[in-house]
N, C-alpha and C positions, 0 to 999 in steps of 0.2 A: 138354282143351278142344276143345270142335266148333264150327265156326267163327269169328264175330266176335263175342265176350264176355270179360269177364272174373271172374274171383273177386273180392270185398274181402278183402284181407290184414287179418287182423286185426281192431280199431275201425276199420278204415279212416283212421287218425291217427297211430300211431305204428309204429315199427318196433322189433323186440325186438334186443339185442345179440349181434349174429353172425348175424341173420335178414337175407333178403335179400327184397324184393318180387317174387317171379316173372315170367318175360313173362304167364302166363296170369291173372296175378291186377294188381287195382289198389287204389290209395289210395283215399279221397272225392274225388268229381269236381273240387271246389275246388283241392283239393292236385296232382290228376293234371293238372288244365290247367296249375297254376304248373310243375309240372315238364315237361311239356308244351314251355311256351312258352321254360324254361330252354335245351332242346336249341338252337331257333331261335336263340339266343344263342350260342349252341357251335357252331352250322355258320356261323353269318353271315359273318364274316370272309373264311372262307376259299373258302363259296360265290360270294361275290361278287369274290373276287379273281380268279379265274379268268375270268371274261364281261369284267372291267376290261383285264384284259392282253393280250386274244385280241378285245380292239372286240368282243365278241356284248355282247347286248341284256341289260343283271342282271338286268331285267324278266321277260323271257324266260326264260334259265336259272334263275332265281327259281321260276319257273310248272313247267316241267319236271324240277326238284329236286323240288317236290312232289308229283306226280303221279308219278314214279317211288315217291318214298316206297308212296305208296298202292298201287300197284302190284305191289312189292316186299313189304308182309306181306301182299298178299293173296293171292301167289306159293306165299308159304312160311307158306301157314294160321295168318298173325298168332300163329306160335312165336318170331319172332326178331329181337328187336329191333333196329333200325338205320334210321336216315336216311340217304338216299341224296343226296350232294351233290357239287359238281362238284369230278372230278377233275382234280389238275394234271400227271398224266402226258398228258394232252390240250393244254397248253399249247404245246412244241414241235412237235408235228408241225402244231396248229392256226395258229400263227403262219405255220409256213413255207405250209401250203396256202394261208394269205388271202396273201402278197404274191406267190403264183404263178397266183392263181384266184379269189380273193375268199370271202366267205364260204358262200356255197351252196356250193361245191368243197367247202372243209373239213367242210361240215355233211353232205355225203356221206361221209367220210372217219369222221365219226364215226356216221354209220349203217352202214355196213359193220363196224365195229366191235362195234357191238353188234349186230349180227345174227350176229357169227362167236361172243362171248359168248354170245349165248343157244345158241347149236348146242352148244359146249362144256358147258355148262352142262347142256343135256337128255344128253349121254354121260356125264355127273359121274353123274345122280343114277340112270342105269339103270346103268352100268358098274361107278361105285365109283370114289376119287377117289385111288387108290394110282399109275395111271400118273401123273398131274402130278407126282409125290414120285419118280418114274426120270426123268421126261422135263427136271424142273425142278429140280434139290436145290439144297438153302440156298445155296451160294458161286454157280451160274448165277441164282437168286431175286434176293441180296442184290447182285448185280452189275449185272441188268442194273436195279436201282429207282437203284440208284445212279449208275449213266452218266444217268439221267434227269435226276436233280437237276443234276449237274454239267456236262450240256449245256446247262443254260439259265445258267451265270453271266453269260455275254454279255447277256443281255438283261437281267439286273439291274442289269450295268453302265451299260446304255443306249448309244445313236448320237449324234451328230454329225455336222452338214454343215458343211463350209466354201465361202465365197461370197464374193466380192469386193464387197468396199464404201466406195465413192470410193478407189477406188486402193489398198484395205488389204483383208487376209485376215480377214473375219470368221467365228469358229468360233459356232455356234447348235446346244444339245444340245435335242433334242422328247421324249427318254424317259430311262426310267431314273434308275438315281444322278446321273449327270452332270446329268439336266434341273434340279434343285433339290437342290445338294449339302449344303446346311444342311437345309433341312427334309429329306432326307432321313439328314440325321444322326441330328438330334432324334427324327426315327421309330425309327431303329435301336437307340438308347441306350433309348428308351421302356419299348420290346419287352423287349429284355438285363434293364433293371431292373426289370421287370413280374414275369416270369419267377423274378426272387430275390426278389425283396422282399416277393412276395405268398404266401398259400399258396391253397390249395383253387378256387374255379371260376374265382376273377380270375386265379391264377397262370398256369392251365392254356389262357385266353384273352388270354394275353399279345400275341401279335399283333393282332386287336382291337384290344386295350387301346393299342397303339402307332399303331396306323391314327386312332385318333380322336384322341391328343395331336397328332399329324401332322399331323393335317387342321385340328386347333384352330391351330396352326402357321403350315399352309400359309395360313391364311383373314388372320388379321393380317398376316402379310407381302404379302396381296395376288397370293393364287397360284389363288385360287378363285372362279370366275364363278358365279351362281347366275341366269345370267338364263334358262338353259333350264328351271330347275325354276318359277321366279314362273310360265312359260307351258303349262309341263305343267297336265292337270287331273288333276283327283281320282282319278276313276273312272273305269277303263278296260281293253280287253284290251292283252294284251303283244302286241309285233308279231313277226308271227311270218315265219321264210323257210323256203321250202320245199329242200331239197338237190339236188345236180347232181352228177356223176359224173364223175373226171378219173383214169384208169388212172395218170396219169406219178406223183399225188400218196398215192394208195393206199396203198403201200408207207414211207411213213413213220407209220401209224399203225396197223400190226400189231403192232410190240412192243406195244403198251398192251393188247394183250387180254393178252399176261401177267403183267402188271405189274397188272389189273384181278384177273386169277386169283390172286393170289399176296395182294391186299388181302382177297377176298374170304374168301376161306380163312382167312387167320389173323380175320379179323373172326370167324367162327363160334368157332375155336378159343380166343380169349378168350372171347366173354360165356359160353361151354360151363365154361372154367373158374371163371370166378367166379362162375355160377349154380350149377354142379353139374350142370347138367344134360346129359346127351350130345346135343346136337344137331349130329353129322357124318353124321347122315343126312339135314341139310337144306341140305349143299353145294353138292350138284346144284340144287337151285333155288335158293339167293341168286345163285348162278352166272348162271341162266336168266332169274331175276328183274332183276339189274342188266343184263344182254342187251336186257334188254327195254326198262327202264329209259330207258339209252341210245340203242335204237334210237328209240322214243318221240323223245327230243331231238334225234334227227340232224336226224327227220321235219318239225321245227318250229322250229329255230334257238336251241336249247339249249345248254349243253355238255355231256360226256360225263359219266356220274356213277358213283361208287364209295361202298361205306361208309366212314363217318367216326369215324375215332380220335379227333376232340373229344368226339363226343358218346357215345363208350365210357368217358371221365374222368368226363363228369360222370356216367352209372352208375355207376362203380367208386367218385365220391364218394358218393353219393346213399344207394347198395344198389339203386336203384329202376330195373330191367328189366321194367317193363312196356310190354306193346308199345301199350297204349292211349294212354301218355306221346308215343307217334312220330303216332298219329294224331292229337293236338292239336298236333304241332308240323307235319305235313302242312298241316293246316287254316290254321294261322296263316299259313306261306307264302303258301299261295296266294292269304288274302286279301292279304297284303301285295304280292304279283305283280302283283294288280289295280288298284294306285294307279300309273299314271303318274309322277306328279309325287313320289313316294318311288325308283321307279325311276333320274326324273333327279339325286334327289340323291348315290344312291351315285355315279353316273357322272361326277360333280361330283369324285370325290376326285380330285387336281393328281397328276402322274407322279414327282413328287419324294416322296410317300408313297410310292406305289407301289415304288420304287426302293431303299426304306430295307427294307421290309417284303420284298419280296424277297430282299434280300441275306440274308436270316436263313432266309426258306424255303424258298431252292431250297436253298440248304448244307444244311436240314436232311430236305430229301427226298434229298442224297445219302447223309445220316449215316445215314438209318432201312436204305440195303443193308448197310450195315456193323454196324449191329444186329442184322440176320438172320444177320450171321456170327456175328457174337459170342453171340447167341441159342443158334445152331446147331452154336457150338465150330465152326464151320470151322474144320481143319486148312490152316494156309497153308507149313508144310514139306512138303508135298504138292506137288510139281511140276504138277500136273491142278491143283489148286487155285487153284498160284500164278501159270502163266501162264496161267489161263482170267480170270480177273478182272484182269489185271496188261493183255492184249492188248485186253479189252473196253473195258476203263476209258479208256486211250488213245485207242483209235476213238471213244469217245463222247465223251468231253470235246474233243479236238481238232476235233471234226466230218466226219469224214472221210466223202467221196462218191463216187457210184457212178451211173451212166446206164447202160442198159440199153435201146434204144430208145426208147420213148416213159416208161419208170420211173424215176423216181430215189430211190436209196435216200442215207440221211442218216444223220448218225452214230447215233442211236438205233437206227432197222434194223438197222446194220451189226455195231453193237455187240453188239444180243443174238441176231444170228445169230453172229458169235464166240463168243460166249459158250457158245451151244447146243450150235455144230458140235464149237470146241474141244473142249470137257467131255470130250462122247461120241468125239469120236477121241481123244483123248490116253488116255481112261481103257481104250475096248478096245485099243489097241497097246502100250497098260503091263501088262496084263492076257495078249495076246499073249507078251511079251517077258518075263515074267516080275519088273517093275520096279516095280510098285505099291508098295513098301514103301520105294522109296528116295526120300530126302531131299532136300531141297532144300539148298543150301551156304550156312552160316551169310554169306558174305558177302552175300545175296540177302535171307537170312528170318534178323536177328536174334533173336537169343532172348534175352539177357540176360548172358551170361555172355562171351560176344566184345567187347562192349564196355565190360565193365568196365575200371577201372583202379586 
């Protein structure tokens, strides 16, 4: 394929058994725009969760999700399919810059980020992508995605203020579970049974599917204002802000370039496996291209963006990797970015959704590090293994900090520089000592047979 075209598969109509639709090839335009617009159904959810919990603009990140898209196969010569939508290892460090600096801080925070991304990214694709696999291996990988998830339980749980009222302590919850602990039940349960109850695109958009029972929820108990949306218009641009730069906030959102590196990578390494096709020589640019991506969003009041495991399901359901499928679902963003009054409705959904639906997806961006282990056979009777994840895990979920003159690092930072430093010291002074091969004691790393009875 030389630049932006594709083959028709086939009639253009059907797909043969065990045949897969190539990125370079497509269906009838009919069929490619429904699948197309299917994606925008499989990032929605989770694109717009992120702008919700971090106050930026869904409009906004809306607009810059697609244009990154675009951007992104035209990086990587429309070989390789993926939507580009916002990531939620951006949530934490994003939250703490806006209550230190507001949103232009943070939106520097996530330009810098994608500018270190794309620099990475141009050494991937001239160097060759074997250092990140010494610098990064699975237990440091699957460690530090997982201090990520489990940094932010806090915030699914939500706050509370207490205030004195006529003489009595009134407690008032604004976020989270606590803001709406019933509907954010009904959210919760939605999700759980979406998830089982369904198979194929509804199963795999169980969150979704639980955001909207939630919202139906929140709306008859009276949790849902719509007077911003009746005054929103039609048509219009997103609003956009420009970034500002705070050295002290910086440093909480480095770990996300490898936490970005580590999604980006395995995103090629699947659709490579279920196409067939070897595309690890276009690392170096999804690398470069989601850099760019993101620095695009810092510049305009976006969130940070990564490829998306929803919309690798619905290929893996479909067969259908063609990359002309991603530029109808670019398209469709953006016009949908373009409505105002669509923008204020997601922003309409009540904290008590939000609340339910979290609690299911930060645990479940913790459990995805613990699938790179189990992916990866990490060994955890390995003493490198065990206390490089055992010390990171701690610093990150507890939140532990750090000031440095005008820097402050946050349990994320802290965590995946444990994790880094750890690795690499523990593994050359084993390697010194001659101790790499010994064990960890079964009272630390069960294995099955100490606690039998």
């Amino acid at each position: 394929m030389s630049g932006i075209g594709w083959r028709v598969h086939g009639d253009g109509r059907t797909i043969s058994p065990g045949a897969v639709v190539a990125p370079d090839e497509r269906l009838s335009w009919p069929r490619t725009i429904g699948i197309g617009m299917q994606h925008v159904v499989a990032m929605f959810g989770a694109t717009f969760l992120v702008p919700l919990l971090t106050h930026f603009s869904p409009a906004t990140t809306l607009f810059f999700s697609a244009v990154g898209t675009v951007a992104f196969l035209l990086i990587t010569g429309n070989k390789l399919p993926s939507y580009l939508g916002s990531s939620f290892a951006f949530i934490a460090p994003i939250t703490a810059a806006m209550v230190s600096g507001g949103q232009s801080v943070a939106l520097g925070g996530v330009l810098v980020t994608g500018l270190l991304l794309a620099a990475i990214g141009g050494v991937v694709h001239f160097a060759g992508s074997r250092w990140i696999d010494v610098v990064m291996p699975p237990v440091v990988t699957g460690t530090i995605v997982a201090l990520i998830g489990f940094n932010l339980a806090p915030v699914a749980w939500g706050t509370c203020q207490q205030s004195v009222v006529d003489g009595a302590i009134a407690t008032s919850c604004t976020s989270g579970f606590r803001a709406a602990p019933v509907t954010a039940s009904i959210t919760l349960m939605a999700i759980v049974l979406t998830a089982v109850l369904f198979r194929g695109i509804l199963g795999r958009l169980s969150i979704l599917a639980g955001v909207v029972v939630g919202y139906a929820v929140a709306a008859i108990r009276g949790e849902v204002s719509f007077d911003a949306v009746r005054d929103a218009s039609w048509i219009g641009f997103p609003t956009f802000v420009t970034p500002t730069f705070d050295l002290a906030v910086l440093g909480l959102f480095i770990p996300v370039v490898l936490v970005l590196i580590a999604e980006n990578v395995g995103h090629v390494k699947s659709v490579s496996a279920m196409t067939g096709h070897d595309l690890d020589p276009l690392v170096g640019r999804a690398l470069f291209a989601d850099g760019i991506a993101t620095t695009l969003a810092g510049l305009g009041g976006g969130s940070g963006t990564t490829t998306y495991a929803e919309n690798i399901g619905v290929m893996a359901a479909t067969k259908i990797y063609s990359t002309a499928a991603y530029w109808v679902a670019a398209g469709t963003a953006l016009v949908l970015s373009m409505s105002p009054k669509f923008g204020a409705l997601i922003a309409t959904i009540p904290q008590g959704v939000l609340g339910g639906a979290t609690t299911v997806l930060y645990g479940m961006i913790g459990l995805l590090g613990a699938r790179i282990w189990v992916q990866n056979k990490v060994d955890f009777s390995d003493p490198v293994n065990l206390m490089t994840a055992a010390v990171a895990l701690i610093i990150g979920i507890a939140n532990y900090s750090f000031s440095a003159g005008d820097l402050r690092f946050e349990g994320i930072a802290l965590g995946t520089a444990a994790a880094i430093g750890l690795y690499h010291l523990m593994r050359a002074l084993a390697r010194w000592r001659g101790t790499s091969q010994e064990p960890a004691s079964p009272a630390s790393v069960p294995g099955g047979d100490e606690i039998m009875v």
